[in-house]
C-alpha positions in Angstrom: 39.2 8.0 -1.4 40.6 11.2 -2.7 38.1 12.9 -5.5 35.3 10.7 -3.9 32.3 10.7 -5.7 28.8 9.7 -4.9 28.9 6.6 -6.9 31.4 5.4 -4.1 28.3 5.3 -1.5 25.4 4.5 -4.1 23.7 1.5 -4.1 20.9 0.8 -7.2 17.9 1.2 -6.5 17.9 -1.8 -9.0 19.4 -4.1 -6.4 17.7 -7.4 -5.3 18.2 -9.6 -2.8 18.4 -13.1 -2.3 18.7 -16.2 0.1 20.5 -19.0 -1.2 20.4 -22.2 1.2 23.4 -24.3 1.4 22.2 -27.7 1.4 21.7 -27.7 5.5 25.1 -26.0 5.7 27.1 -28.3 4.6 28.3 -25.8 1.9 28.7 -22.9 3.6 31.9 -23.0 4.9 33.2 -24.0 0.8 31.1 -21.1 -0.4 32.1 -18.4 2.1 36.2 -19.8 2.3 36.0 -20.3 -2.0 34.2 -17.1 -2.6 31.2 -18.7 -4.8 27.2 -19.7 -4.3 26.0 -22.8 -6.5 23.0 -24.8 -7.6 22.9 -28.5 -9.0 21.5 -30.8 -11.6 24.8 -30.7 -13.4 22.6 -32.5 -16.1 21.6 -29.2 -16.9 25.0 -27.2 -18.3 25.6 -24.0 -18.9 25.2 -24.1 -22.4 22.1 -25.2 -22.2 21.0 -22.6 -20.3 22.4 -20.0 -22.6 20.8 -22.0 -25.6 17.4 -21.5 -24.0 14.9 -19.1 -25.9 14.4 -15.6 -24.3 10.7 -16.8 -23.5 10.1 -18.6 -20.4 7.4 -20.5 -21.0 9.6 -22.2 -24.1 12.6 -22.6 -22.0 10.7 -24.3 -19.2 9.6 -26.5 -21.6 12.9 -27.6 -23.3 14.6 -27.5 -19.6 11.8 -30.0 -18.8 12.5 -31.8 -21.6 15.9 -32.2 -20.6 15.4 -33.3 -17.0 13.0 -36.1 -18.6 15.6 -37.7 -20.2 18.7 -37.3 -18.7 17.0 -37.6 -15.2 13.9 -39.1 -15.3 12.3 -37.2 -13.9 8.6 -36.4 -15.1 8.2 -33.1 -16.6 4.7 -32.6 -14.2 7.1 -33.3 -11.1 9.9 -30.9 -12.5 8.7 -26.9 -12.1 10.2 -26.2 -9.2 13.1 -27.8 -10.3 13.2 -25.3 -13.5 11.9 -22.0 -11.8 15.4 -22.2 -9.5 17.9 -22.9 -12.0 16.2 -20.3 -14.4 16.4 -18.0 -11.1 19.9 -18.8 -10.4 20.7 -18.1 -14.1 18.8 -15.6 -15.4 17.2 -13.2 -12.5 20.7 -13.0 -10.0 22.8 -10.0 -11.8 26.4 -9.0 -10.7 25.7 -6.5 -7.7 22.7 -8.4 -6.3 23.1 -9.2 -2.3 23.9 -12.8 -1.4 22.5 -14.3 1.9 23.7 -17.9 2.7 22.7 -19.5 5.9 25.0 -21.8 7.9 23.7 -25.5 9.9 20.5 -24.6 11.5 21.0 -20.9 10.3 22.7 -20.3 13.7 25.5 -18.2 11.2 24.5 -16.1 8.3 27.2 -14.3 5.4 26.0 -11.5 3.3 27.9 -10.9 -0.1 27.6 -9.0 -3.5 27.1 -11.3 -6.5 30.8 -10.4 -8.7 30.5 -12.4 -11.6 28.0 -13.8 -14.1 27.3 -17.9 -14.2 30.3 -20.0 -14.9 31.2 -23.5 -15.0 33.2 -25.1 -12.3 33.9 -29.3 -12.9 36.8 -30.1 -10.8 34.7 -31.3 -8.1 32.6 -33.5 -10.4 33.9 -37.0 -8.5 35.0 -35.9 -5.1 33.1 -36.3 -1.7 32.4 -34.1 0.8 32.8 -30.6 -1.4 29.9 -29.3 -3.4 29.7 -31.0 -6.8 27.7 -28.1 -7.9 28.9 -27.0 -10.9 27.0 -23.7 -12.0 27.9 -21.4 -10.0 28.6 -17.7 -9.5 31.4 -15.7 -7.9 30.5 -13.8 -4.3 32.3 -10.7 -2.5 31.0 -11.5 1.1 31.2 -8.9 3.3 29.3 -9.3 6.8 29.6 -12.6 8.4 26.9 -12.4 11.8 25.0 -14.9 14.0 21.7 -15.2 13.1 20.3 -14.0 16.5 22.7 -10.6 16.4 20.7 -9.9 13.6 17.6 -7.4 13.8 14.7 -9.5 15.0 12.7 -8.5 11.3 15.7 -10.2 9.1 16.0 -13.3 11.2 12.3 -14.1 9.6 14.0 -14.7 5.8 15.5 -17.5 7.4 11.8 -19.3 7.3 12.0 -19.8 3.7 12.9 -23.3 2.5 13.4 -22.8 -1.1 16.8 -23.0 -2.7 17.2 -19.9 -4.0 14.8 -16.9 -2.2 14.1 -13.1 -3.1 13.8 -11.2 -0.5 13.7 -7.7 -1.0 11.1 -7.3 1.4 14.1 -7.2 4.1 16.5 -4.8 1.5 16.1 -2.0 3.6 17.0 -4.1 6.9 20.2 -5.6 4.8 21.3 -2.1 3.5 21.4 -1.0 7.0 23.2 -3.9 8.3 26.2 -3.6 5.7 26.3 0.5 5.1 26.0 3.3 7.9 26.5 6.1 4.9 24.4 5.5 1.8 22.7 7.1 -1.2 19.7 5.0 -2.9 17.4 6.8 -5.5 17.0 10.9 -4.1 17.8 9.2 0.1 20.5 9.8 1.7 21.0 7.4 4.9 23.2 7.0 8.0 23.1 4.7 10.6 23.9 4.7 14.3 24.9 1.5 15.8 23.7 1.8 19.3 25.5 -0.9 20.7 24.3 -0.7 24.6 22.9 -3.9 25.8 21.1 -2.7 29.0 17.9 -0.7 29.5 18.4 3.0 28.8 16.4 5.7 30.4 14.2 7.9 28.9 16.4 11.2 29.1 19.2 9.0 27.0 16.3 9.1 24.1 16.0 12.7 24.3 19.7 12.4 22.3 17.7 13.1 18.9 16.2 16.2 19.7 19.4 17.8 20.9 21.5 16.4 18.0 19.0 18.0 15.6 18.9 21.3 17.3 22.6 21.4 16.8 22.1 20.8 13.9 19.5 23.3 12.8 21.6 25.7 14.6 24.9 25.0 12.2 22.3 24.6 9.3 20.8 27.9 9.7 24.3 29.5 10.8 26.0 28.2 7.7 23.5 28.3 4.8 23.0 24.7 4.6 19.3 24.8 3.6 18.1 22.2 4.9 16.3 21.7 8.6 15.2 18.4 11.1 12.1 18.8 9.3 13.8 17.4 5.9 15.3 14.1 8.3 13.1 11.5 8.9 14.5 9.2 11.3 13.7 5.1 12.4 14.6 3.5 15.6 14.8 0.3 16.4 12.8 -0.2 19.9 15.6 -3.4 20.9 18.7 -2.4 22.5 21.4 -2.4 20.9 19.3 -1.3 17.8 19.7 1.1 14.9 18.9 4.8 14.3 18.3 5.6 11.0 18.5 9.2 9.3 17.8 9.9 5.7 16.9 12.8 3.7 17.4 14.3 0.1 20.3 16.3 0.8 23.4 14.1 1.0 25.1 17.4 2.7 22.5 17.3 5.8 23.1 13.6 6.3 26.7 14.1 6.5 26.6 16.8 8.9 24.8 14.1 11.4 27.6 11.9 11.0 30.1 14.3 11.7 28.2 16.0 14.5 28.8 12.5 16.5 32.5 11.7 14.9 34.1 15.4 16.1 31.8 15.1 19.7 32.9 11.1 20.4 36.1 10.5 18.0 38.2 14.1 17.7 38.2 16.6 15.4 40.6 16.6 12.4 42.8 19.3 10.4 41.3 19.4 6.9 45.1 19.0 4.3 42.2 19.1 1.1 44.1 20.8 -1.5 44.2 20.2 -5.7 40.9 19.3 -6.3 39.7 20.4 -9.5 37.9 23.9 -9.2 36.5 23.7 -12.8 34.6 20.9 -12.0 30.6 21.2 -12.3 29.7 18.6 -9.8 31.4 18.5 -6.4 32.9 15.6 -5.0 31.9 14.0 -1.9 35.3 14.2 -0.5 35.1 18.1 -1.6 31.6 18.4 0.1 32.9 16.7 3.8 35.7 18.5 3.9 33.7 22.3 3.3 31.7 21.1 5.8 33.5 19.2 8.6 35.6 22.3 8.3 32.9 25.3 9.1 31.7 22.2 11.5 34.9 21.6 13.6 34.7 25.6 14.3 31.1 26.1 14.8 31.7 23.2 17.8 34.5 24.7 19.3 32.9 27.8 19.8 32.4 28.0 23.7 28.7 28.4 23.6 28.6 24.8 22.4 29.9 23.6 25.4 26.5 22.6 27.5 24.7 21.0 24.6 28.3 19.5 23.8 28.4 17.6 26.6 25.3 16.4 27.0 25.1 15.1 23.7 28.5 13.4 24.5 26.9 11.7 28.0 24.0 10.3 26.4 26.1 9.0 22.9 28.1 7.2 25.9 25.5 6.0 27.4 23.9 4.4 24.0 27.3 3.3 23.2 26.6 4.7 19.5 29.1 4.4 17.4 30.9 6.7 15.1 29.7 5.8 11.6 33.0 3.8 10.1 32.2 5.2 6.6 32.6 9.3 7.8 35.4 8.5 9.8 37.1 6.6 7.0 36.6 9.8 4.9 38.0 12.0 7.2 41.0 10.0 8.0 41.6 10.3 3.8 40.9 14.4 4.2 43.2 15.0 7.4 45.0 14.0 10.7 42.7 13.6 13.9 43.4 16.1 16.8 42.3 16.1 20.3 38.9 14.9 21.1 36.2 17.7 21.5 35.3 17.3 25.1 38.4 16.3 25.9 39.7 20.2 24.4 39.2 22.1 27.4 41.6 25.2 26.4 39.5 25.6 23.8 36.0 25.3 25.2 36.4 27.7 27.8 38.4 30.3 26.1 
């Protein structure tokens, strides 16, 4: 991660999102063990697809054509039939999100689409693998049961087609796979609060007093930015999410940090040989400014009270430390003691 740059947290704002069934589950083991998502009617190869005109109306037309006579099947009972291959082929891009459903949807893998529409006949005359043969190559990266998922996203799983968009959940699916991200001018981070029995109501105070430390180092250190400039989400379930975001990439990082140095240690910054003549900083540049003016203005003893409470009630949501900032500051330095932990150094 050294010379990390923003790309390495962006996601497009061009991104879509899709749920791709799996036949009832029978292909969802192949597809997340092989790496791959797929769609049938082999009739239909891939140079025909890339022979199609650039019109859809004319390539619904031939693709219907097609289906007549190598399937029989009657060009008023083919549509659907043509609207999901033309999906699969022409509206999935590399870097779309994958969502394939296992038996029942009991199990659920989320992937990023890595190549563009191949051909794949070695199965053509074996049983029990998918004979699919278009198909497209699939980085999965989260593999959950459907009912860990947030009680919004388990309703995509209501769709029956073979191949749905559902963008309407991206924001859900973005939070499920990133804590740190940047998408369009938005910066976001999410805290995983991971505590399964009912929390009180002095536990949800933990917002305000993480922002008022955080207007305090802001205001100390010239950040210029304030908890007016965060909005923030929570999820009412337990465990649930909290979700920050703002414009300034620099205030969202400081929120991460805030909780990493309080529940996970503080680190010794060894940032050296970056390039001063650059224009634009890099993130890793950025965190490592800050998370070094941070790691002092916590130790200073006056920090202590609001240190610890903010500590307790982390605890007691079991909130996590975002993996993304701690992976970042495990590439700028070597973790010391934990905060609260520091007691020569809190009281001086």
């Amino acid at each position: 991660m050294e010379n990390l740059g923003i790309d390495d947290f962006s996601i497009s704002t061009e991104r879509r999102y899709w749920l791709v069934r799996t036949m009832g589950g029978d292909y969802y083991k192949e597809y997340v063990l092989d790496g791959f998502i797929a769609i049938g009617y082999n009739e239909i190869t891939i140079e025909d697809l890339r022979n199609l005109p650039p019109d859809y109306t004319l390539a619904k037309d031939i693709l219907a054509e097609k289906l007549d006579i190598k399937l029989e099947i009657p060009k008023e009972r083919s549509g659907y039939i043509i609207s999901q291959i033309l999906r699969f082929e022409r509206e999935l891009t590399i870097g779309d999100i994958i969502i394939v459903p296992g038996r029942n949807s009991h199990m659920a893998s989320f992937g990023i689409v890595t190549s563009d529409t191949y051909e794949y006949t070695e199965n053509a005359h074996k049983a029990e693998v998918c004979q699919f043969e278009k198909r497209r190559s699939v980085e999965w990266l989260k593999h959950s049961s459907r009912y860990d998922l947030h009680a919004e996203l388990q309703l995509m799983f209501n769709s029956r087609h073979i191949i749905s968009n559902v963008d309407g959940y991206g924001s859900l699916i973005d939070n499920l796979l990133n804590d740190f991200y940047i998408k369009g001018d938005k910066t976001f981070i999410v805290l995983r609060v991971r505590q399964e029995d009912e929390l009180s109501a002095e536990d949800f105070t933990l917002v305000g007093d993480l922002m008022s430390l955080f207007n305090e180092f802001s205001e100390e250190y010239g950040l210029g930015v304030t908890s007016a400039d965060v909005k923030m989400k929570m999820s009412v379930q337990s465990p649930g999410d909290i979700t920050a975001f703002a414009s300034s990439p620099e205030g969202i990082a400081v929120i991460g940090l805030i909780i990493m140095f309080i529940k996970g240690g503080t680190f010794s910054i060894n940032w050296g040989g970056f390039d001063l003549n650059i224009k634009v900083p890099t993130m890793s540049e950025s965190f490592a400014k800050i998370a070094t003016a941070l790691n002092g203005f916590l130790n200073d003893r006056s920090k202590r009270q609001i240190i610890k409470k903010l500590g307790t009630k982390l605890d007691n949501m079991e909130i996590e430390t975002p993996q993304s900032i701690i992976s970042i500051m495990q590439e700028l330095g070597t973790p010391n003691k934990k905060i609260e932990d520091n007691e020569h150094k809190l009281e001086g």
